[in-house]
C-alpha positions as CSV (number, residue, x, y, z in Angstrom):
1,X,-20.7,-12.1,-4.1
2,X,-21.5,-15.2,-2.7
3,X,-23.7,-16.0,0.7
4,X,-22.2,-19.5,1.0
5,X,-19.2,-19.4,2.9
6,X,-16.5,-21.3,1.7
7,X,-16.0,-23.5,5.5
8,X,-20.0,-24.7,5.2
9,X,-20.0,-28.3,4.4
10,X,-22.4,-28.6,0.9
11,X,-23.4,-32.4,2.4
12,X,-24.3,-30.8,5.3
13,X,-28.0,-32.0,6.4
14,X,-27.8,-34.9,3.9
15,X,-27.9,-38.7,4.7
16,X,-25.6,-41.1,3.1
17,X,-26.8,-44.7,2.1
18,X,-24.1,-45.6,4.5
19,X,-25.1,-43.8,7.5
20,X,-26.8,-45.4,10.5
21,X,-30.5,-44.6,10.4
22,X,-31.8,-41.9,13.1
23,X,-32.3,-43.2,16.5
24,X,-34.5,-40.1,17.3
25,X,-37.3,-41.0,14.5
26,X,-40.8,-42.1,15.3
27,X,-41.1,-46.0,13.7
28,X,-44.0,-46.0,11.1
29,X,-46.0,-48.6,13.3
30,X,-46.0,-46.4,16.4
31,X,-47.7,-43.4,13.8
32,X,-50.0,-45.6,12.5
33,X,-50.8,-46.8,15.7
34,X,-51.2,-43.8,17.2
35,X,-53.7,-43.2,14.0
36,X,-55.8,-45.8,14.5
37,X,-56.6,-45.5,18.5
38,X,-57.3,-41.6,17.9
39,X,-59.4,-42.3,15.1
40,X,-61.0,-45.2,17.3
41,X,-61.8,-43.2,20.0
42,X,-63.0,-40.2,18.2
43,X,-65.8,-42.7,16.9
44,X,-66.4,-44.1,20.0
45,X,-67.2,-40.6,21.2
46,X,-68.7,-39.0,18.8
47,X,-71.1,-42.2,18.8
48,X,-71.8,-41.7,22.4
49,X,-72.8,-37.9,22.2
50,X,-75.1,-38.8,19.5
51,X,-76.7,-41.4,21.3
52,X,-76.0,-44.5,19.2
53,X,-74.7,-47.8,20.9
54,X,-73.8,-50.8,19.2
55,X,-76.3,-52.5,22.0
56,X,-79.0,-50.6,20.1
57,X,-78.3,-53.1,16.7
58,X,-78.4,-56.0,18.8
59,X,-81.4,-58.4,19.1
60,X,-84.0,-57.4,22.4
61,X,-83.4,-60.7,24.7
62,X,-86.3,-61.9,26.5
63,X,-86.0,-63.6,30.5
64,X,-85.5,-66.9,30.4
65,X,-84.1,-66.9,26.6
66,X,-80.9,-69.3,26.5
């Protein structure tokens, strides 16, 4: 005996070429966006709580240097 009854649509879940794309998708830019200012940030901090500071790398200036 089948599980499948015979009313459930087999296509049912599946997109057509011809369908409209979802409007309730995230876009790919937004992700990789989104990526790239978490993974920003968690440098930035994880920089900070270990004490390095890109104002460490930088040459000392001295008073009354141009």
């Amino acid at each position: 005996m089948s599980d499948i009854s015979p009313s459930a649509d087999p296509n049912a879940g599946r997109r057509e070429e011809n369908d409209p794309p979802s409007t309730t998708e995230i876009p790919r830019w937004v992700k990789v966006f989104v990526i790239t200012v978490i993974v920003l940030v968690g440098v930035f901090v994880v920089l900070h709580l270990t004490g390095h500071s890109l104002m460490n790398h930088l040459p000392p200036t001295q008073p009354g240097a141009p």
